[in-house]
C-alpha atoms as one frame of an Amber mdcrd trajectory, in Angstrom:
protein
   0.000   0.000   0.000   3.099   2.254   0.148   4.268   4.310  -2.198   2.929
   7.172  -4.712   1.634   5.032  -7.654   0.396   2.182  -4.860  -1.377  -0.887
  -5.386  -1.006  -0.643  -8.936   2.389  -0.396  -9.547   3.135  -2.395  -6.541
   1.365  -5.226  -7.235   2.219  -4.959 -10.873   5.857  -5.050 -10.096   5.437
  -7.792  -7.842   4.308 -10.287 -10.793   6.914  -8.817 -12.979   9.887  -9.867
 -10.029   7.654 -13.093  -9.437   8.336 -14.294 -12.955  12.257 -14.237 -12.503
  12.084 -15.583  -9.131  12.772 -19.219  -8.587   9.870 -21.663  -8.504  10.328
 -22.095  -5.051  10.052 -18.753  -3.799   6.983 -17.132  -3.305   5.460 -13.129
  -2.188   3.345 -12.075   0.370   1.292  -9.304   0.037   0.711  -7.268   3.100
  -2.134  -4.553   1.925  -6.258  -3.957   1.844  -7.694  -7.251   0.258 -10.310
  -6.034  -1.615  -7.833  -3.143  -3.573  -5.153  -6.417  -4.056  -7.283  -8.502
  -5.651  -8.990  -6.001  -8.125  -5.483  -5.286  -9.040  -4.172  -8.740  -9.474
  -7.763  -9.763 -11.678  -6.754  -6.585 -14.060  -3.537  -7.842 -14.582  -5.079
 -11.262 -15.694  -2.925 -13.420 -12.977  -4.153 -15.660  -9.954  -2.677 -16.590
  -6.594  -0.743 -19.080  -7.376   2.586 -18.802  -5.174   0.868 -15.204  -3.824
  -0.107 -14.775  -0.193  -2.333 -11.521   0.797  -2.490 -10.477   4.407  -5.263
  -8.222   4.922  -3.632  -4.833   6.009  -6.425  -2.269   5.717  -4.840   0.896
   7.248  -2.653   2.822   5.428   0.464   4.798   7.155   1.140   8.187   4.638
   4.115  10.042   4.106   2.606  12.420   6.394   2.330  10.216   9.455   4.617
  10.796  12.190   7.212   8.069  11.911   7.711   6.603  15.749   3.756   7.068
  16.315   2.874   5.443  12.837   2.803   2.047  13.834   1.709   1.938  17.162
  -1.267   4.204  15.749  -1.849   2.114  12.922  -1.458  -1.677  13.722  -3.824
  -2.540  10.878  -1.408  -1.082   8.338   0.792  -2.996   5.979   4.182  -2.197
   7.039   3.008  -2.800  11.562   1.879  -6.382  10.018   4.407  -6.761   7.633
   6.711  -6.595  10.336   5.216  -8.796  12.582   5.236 -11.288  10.135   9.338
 -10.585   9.850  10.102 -10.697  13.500   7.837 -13.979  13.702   9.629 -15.333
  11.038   7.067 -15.643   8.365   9.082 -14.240   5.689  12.666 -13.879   4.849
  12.516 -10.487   3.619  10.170  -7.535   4.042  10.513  -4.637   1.045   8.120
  -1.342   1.008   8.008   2.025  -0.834   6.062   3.549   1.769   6.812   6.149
   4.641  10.604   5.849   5.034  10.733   6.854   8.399   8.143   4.500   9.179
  10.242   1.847   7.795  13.816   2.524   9.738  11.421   2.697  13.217   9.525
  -0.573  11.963  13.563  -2.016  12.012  15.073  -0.647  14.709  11.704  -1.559
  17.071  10.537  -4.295  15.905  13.472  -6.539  14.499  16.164  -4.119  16.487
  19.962  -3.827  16.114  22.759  -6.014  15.079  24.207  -6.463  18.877  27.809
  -4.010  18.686  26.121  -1.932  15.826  25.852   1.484  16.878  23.304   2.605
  14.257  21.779   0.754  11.241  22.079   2.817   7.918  20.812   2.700   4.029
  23.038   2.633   1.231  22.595   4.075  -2.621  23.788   3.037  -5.519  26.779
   5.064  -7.678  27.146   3.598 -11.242  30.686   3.416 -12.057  31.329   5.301
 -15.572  33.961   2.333 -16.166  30.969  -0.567 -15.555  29.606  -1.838 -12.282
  28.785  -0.156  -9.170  29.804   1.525  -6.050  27.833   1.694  -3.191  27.414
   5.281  -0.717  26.378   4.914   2.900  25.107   6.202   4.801  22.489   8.132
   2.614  20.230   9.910   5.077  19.315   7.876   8.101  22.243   9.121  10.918
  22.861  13.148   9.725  24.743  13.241  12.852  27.844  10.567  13.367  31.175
  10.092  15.129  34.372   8.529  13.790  33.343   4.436  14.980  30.039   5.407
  13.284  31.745   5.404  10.214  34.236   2.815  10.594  30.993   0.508  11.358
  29.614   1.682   8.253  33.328   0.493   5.985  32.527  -2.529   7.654  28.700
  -2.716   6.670  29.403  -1.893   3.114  32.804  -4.331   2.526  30.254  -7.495
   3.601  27.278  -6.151   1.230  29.632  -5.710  -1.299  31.153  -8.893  -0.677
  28.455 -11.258  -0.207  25.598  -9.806  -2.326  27.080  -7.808  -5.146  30.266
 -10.740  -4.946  33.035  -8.457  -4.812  35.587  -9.798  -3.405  38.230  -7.592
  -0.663  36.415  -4.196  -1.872  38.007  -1.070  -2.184  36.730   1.356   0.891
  37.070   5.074   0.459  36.143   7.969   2.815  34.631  10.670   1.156  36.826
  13.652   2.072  37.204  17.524   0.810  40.922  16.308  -0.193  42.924  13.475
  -0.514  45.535  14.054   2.008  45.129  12.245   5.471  45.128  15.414   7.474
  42.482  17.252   4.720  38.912  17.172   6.403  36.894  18.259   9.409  37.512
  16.743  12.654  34.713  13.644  11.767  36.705  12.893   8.592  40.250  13.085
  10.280  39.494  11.078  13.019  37.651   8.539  11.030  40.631   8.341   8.043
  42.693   7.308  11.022  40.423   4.772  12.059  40.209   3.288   8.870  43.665
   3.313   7.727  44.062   1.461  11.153  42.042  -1.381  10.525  43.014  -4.927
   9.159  39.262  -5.646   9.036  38.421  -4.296   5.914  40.371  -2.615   2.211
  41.269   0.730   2.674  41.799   3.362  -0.067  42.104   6.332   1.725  39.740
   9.543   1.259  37.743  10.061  -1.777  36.795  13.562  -3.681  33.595  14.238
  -4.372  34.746  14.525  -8.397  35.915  10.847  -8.273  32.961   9.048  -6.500
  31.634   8.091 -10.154  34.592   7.008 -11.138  36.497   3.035 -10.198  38.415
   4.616  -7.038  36.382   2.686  -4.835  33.423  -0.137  -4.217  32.699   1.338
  -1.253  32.534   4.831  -0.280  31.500   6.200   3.189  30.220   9.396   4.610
  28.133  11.084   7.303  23.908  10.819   5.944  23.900  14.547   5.352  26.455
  14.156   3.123  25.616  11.087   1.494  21.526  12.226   1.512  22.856  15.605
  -0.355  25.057  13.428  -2.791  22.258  11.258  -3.387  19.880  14.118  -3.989
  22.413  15.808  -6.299  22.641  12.792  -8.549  18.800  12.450  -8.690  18.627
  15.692 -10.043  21.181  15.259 -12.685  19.694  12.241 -14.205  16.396  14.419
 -14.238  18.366  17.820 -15.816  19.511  15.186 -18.433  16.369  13.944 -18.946
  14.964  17.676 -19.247  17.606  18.500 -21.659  16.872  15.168 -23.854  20.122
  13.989 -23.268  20.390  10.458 -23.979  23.431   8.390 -23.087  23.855   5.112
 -21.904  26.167   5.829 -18.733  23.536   8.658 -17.410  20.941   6.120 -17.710
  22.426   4.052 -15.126  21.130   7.214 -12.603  17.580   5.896 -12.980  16.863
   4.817  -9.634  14.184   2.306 -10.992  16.992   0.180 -12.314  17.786  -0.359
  -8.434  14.776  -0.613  -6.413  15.390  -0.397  -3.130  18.488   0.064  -0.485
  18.469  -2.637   2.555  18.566  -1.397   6.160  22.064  -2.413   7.025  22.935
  -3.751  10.892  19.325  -5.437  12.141  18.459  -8.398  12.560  16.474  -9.080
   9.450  16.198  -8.437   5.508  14.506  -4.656   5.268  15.005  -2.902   1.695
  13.467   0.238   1.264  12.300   2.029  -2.322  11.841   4.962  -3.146   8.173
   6.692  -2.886   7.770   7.269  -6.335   8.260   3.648  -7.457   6.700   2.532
 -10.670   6.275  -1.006 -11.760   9.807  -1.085 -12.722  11.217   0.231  -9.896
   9.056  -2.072  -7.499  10.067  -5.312  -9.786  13.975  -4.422  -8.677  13.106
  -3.754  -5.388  11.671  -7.385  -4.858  14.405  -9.407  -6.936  17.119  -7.178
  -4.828  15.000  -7.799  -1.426  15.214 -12.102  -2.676  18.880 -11.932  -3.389
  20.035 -10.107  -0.182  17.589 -12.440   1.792  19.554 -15.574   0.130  22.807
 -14.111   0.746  22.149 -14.714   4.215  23.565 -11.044   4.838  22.414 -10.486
   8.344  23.445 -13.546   9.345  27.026 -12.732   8.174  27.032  -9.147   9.950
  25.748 -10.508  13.409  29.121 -12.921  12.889  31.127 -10.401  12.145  30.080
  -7.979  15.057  30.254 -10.790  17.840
């Protein structure tokens, strides 16, 4: 039910990911009944390997996030979390209220125990093929230097053991490349990092080179990495306004992504964007499957202990 173009692109998506999914694997859809199956008889499918749960409220983008759920227990994302914490499914994915989302995690499925805070990730399309990943992206504005060495560590094991990148490159996104360039978060943390034997350190990043292969994983504070993020949103829509068409700029589109998972609780949460279309939700789900079979949080809660 979340989401701007919600339930039509959202269950339309879903049948487009459940095609490419393996036979085995199924979707549940947490949402009103009534709306989900008018949707799913204009598409022309059935129920086969679908599940609806009957989620009649609706949480908005203008709900207050930490009284959302509590408010509205009837709504999609309160039961679709229930149904994570109980185990029910391996992976929960919404385009609804973000905020409502990151609460949902960090109160309902909670914390990775020695992770200081959770945080999202975006994609950065490498103009020499591939991807980098940014994080955090807008859920801690506020952080301290073992903030941000948690976060090298969060990104090196989703780059590792979802993407398949093996030892990847972690850069600190920095106003220079000299150790000593930065404010006192970036100083601190570039000592932190060039400390550490747990992960592949490049050394600090300029924001001119993040779209370039300097690094698979680049970190930064949220505010930074939400302004980045919000930057590069608007570039691919300038190009689009100036009917530029190029294969690399493309790439920007964030429907060919989907969705960014919640890194450091105890469960597989992936988030997408509010204005998802079909597309966009269809990515979302097939990411949402292959971090859930990755086993990812799993793999962080070893590597915390």
């Amino acid at each position: 039910m979340g989401g701007d173009f919600a339930p039509e692109a959202t269950v339309s998506g879903a049948f487009l990911a459940l095609d490419k999914m393996p036979t085995e694997d199924s979707l549940v859809f947490f949402g009103d009944e009534v709306l989900c199956l008018a949707e799913i008889k204009k598409l022309g499918r059935n129920l086969d390997r679908i599940e609806i749960v009957h989620a009649p409220d609706v949480i908005t983008m203008n709900d207050h996030p930490t009284r959302a759920i509590p408010q509205k227990p009837n709504s999609s994302i309160a039961i679709g979390f229930d149904y994570l914490t109980k185990k029910k499914i391996d992976g929960f994915a919404s385009a609804g209220n973000t905020g409502a989302m990151l609460v949902g995690a960090m109160y309902k499925i909670h914390a990775v125990p020695g992770i200081i805070r959770p945080c999202i990730t975006s994609i950065l399309p490498k103009l020499t093929g591939g991807e980098s990943i940014l994080l955090d992206v807008g859920s801690n504005a506020d952080c301290k230097p073992d903030v941000l060495y948690q976060f090298a560590v969060l990104g090196s094991l989703y780059m590792k053991h979802v993407y398949g990148v093996d030892n990847p490159r972690v850069g600190l996104l920095n106003i220079g490349e000299e150790p000593e360039k930065g404010n006192l978060l970036t100083i601190h943390t570039h000592k932190l990092l060039a400390d550490s034997d747990e992960i592949n350190f490049v050394g600090n990043i300029e924001g001119r080179d993040i779209f370039f292969d300097q690094a698979d994983v680049i970190v930064c504070d949220g505010f930074t990495g939400n302004v980045v993020l919000k930057t590069a949103e608007g570039f691919f829509k300038l190009t689009k306004y100036r009917k530029i068409e190029d294969d690399y700029f493309a790439r920007f589109n964030y429907e060919n992504y989907g969705g960014t998972p919640i890194l450091g609780v105890n469960g597989v949460v992936v988030i997408g964007h509010g204005i998802s279309n079909d597309i966009a939700i269809h990515n979302m789900i097939l990411h949402t499957l292959g971090v859930a079979k990755s086993n990812l949080p799993e793999i962080i809660k070893t590597a915390f202990e």
